[in-house]
TORRO-567192 format. One line per 2 residues: their letters; for each residue y, x, z of C-alpha. Coordinates in steps of 0.001 Angstrom, whole numbers, plus 500000, padded with zeros to 6 digits. Layout:
<nodes>
a	Y/X/Z ~ ...
</nodes>
This chain:
<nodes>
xx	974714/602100/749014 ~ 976356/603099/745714
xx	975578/606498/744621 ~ 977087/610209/742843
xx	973889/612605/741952 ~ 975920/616036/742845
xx	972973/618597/741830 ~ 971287/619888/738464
xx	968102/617712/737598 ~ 964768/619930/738710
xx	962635/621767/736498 ~ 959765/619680/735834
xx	957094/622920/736811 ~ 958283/622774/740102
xx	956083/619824/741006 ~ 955701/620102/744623
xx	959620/619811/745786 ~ 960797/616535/746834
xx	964627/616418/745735 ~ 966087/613704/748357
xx	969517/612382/748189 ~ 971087/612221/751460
xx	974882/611094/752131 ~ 977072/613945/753606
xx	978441/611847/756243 ~ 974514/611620/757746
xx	974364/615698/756864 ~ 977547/615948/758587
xx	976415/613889/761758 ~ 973128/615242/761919
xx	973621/618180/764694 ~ 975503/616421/767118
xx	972733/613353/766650 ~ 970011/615917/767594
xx	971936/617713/769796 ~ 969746/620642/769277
xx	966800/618246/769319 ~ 963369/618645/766428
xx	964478/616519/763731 ~ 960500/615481/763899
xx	960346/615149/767521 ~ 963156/612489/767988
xx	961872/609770/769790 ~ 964971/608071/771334
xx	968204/607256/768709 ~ 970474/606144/771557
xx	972444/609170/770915 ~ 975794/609899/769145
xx	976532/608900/765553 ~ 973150/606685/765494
xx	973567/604196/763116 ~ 971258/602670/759875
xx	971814/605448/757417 ~ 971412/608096/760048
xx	968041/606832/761466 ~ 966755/605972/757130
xx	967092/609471/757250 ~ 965470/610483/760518
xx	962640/607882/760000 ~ 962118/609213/756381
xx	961618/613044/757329 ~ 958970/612226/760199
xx	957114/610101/757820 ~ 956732/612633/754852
xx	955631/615052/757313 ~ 953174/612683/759281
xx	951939/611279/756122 ~ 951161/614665/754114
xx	948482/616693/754580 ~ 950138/619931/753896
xx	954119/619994/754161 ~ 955527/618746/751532
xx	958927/620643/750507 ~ 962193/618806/750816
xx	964958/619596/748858 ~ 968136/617898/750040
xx	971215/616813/747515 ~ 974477/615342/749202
xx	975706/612216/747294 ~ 978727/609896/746667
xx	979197/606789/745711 ~ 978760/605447/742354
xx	977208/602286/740805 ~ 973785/601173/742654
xx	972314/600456/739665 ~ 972692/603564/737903
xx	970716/605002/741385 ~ 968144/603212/740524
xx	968384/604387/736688 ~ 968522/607887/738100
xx	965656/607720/739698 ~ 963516/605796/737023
xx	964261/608436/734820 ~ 962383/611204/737373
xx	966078/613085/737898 ~ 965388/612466/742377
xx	962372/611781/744065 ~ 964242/608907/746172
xx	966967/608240/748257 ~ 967153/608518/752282
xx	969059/605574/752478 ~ 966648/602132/752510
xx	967108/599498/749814 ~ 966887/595947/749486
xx	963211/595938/748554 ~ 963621/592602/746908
xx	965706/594340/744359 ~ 963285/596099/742761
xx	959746/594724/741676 ~ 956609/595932/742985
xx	955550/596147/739131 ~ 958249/598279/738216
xx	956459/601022/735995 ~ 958940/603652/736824
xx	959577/602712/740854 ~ 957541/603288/743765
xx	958820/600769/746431 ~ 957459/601597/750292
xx	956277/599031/753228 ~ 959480/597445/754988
xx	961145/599449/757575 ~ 962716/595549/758374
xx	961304/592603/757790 ~ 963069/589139/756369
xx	964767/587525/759546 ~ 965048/590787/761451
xx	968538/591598/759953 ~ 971607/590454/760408
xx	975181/591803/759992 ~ 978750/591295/760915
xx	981409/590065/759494 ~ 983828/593338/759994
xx	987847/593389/759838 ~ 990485/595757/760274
xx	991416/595215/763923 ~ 994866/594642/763473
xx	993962/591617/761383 ~ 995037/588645/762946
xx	992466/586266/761876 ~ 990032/588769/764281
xx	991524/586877/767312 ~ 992173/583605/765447
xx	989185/582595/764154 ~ 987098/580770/766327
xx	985201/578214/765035 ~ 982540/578262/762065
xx	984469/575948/759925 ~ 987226/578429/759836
xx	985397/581254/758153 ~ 985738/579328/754622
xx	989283/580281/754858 ~ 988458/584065/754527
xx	988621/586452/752001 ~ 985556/589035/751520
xx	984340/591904/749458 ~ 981033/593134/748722
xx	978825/593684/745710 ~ 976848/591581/743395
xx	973970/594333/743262 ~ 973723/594111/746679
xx	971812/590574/746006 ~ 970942/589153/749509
xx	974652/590350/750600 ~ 975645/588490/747835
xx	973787/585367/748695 ~ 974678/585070/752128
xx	978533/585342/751532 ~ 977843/582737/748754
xx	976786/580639/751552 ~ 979789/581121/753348
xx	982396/578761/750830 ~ 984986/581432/751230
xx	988242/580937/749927 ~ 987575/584344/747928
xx	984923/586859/747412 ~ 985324/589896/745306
xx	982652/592002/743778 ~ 983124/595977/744211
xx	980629/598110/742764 ~ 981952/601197/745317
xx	980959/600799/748867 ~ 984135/603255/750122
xx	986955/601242/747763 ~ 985314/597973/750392
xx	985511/599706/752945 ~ 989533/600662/752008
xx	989956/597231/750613 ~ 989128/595594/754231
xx	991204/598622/756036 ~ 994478/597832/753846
xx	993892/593961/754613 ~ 993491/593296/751366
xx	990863/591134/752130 ~ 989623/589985/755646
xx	985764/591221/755654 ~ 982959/593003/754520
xx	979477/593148/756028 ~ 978098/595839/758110
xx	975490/596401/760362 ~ 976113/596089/764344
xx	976465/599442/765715 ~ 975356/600921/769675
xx	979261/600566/770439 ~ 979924/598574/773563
xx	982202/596844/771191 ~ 980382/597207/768227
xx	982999/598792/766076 ~ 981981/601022/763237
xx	983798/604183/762583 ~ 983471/604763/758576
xx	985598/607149/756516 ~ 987868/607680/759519
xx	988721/603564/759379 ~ 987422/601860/762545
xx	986298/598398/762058 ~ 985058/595841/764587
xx	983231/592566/764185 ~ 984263/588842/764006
xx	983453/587890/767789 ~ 980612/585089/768033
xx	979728/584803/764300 ~ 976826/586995/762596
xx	975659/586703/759218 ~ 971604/586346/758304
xx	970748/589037/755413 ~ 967684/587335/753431
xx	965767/590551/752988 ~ 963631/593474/753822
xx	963980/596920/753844 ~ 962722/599722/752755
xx	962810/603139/750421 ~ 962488/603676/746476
xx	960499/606505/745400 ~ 960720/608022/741417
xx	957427/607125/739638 ~ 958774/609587/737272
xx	959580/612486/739347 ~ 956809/615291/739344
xx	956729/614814/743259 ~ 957343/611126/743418
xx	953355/610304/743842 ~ 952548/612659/746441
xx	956168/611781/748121 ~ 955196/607759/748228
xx	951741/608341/749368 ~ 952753/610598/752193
xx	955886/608248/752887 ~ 953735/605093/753327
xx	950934/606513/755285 ~ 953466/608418/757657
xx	955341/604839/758015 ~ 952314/603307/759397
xx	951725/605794/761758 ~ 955752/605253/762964
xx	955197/601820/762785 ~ 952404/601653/764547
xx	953657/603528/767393 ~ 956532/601464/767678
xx	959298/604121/766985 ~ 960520/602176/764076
xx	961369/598903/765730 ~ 962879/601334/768540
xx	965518/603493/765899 ~ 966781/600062/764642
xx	967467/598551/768093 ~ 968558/601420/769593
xx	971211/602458/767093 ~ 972504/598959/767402
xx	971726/597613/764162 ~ 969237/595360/765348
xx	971146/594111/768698 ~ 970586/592126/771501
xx	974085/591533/772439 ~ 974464/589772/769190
xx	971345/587345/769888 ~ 973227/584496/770695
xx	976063/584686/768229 ~ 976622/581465/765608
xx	974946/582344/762000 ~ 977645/581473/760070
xx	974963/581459/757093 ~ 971439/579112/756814
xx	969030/581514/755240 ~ 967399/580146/752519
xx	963539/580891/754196 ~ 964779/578152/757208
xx	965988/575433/754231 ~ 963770/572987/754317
</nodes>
């Protein structure tokens, strides 16, 4: 995701605050998703609103509180979108401890002397997205054979490198490079172009409601992301240390106890229904 910072950078004395970025929509969504619920009790994310940023978040808070031995306090900052890699800039320079949404781990090296990067949340293989239009689009209905997709038209983000890569694989007739998630997200609801790729939601149809724009999924065809998941943490920031350390031993515990593996296929974004749908891409790790 492509982000705004909206807060004043942290005094460096106050060491102990973890100053997490969270989007507004996922603030905004948050009390009908618990429903009155614990935030640190969920178990079960078959429950309104669930989707991939909403459970980052979820996951994120249980494991900084599993993982630390004494609470660790959480500051939270609503953000916009911006350019991803001036995120990742922002957080180099120690301005956020890290962001709730989960990153392409691949896009950031594990020698990176100012970037924690945590275990996977999703392994390479596990995800896969769809290829979402407008549903007024005609080529929704038309399309119905894998050949056809190379006369689409698609947005998405050269940043976002293994989106990148798999619509690359595609041969579309066009694919345009947007550095703001929202202007994609307006560019596919206007028809200016024909897709963008999105996780599966729980729908039974497996729309996606985003910025008041419902989109729905190419039927049949899915797209293989060649990636793995998983949070950045500032080496920078004066919590970011403490903040990875409780992050990755709290992950293990949720990992361990299967709850992970449960958010992402019960929020729909790793889906059954979608198991037998054509990959429209080859990942590169099947190539022989």
């Amino acid at each position: 995701m492509l982000l705004l910072l909206l807060f004043t950078v942290p005094a460096r004395s106050e060491a102990a605050v973890v100053d997490l970025l969270v989007p507004p929509s996922v603030l905004a969504d948050m009390p009908a998703f618990l429903a009155g619920d614990d935030l640190f009790a969920v178990r079960d994310f078959d429950r309104p609103n669930s989707r991939r940023d909403l459970v980052d978040y979820v996951l994120l808070r249980q494991a900084l509180r599993l993982g630390s031995d004494a609470p660790l306090e959480v500051r939270v900052h609503p953000w916009v979108s911006i350019s991803y890699d001036r995120v990742l800039v922002t957080l180099a320079d120690g301005e956020a401890t890290l962001l709730s949404n989960t990153l392409w781990r691949e896009d950031v090296s594990p020698e990176h002397p100012d970037l924690y990067v945590s275990s996977a949340t999703m392994e390479k293989g596990e995800y896969t997205a769809g290829l979402y239009m407008h549903p007024e689009n005609p080529k929704l209905t038309e399309v119905t054979d894998a050949a056809q997709i190379r006369s689409l038209t698609a947005v998405s983000s050269r940043q976002f490198v293994p989106d990148w890569q798999a619509l690359e694989q595609l041969g579309l007739a066009a694919l345009y490079s947007e550095v703001n998630w929202e202007n994609m997200v307006r560019m596919v609801h206007r028809q200016r172009v024909d897709f963008m790729l999105i996780p599966f939601s729980r729908q039974a149809d497996l729309s996606q409601a985003v910025l008041d724009v419902v989109l729905k999924p190419l039927p049949g065809f899915k797209v293989a992301l060649e990636g793995s998941r998983g949070w950045v943490v500032s080496r920078q920031h004066p919590a970011g240390a403490s903040a990875f350390q409780a992050l990755e031993k709290g992950l293990a515990v949720l990992k361990a106890e299967g709850i992970v593996a449960r958010a992402y296929r019960e929020s729909g974004v790793i889906n059954a229904r979608v198991d037998d749908w054509v990959l429209a891409n080859k990942p590169l790790s099947t190539r022989p």
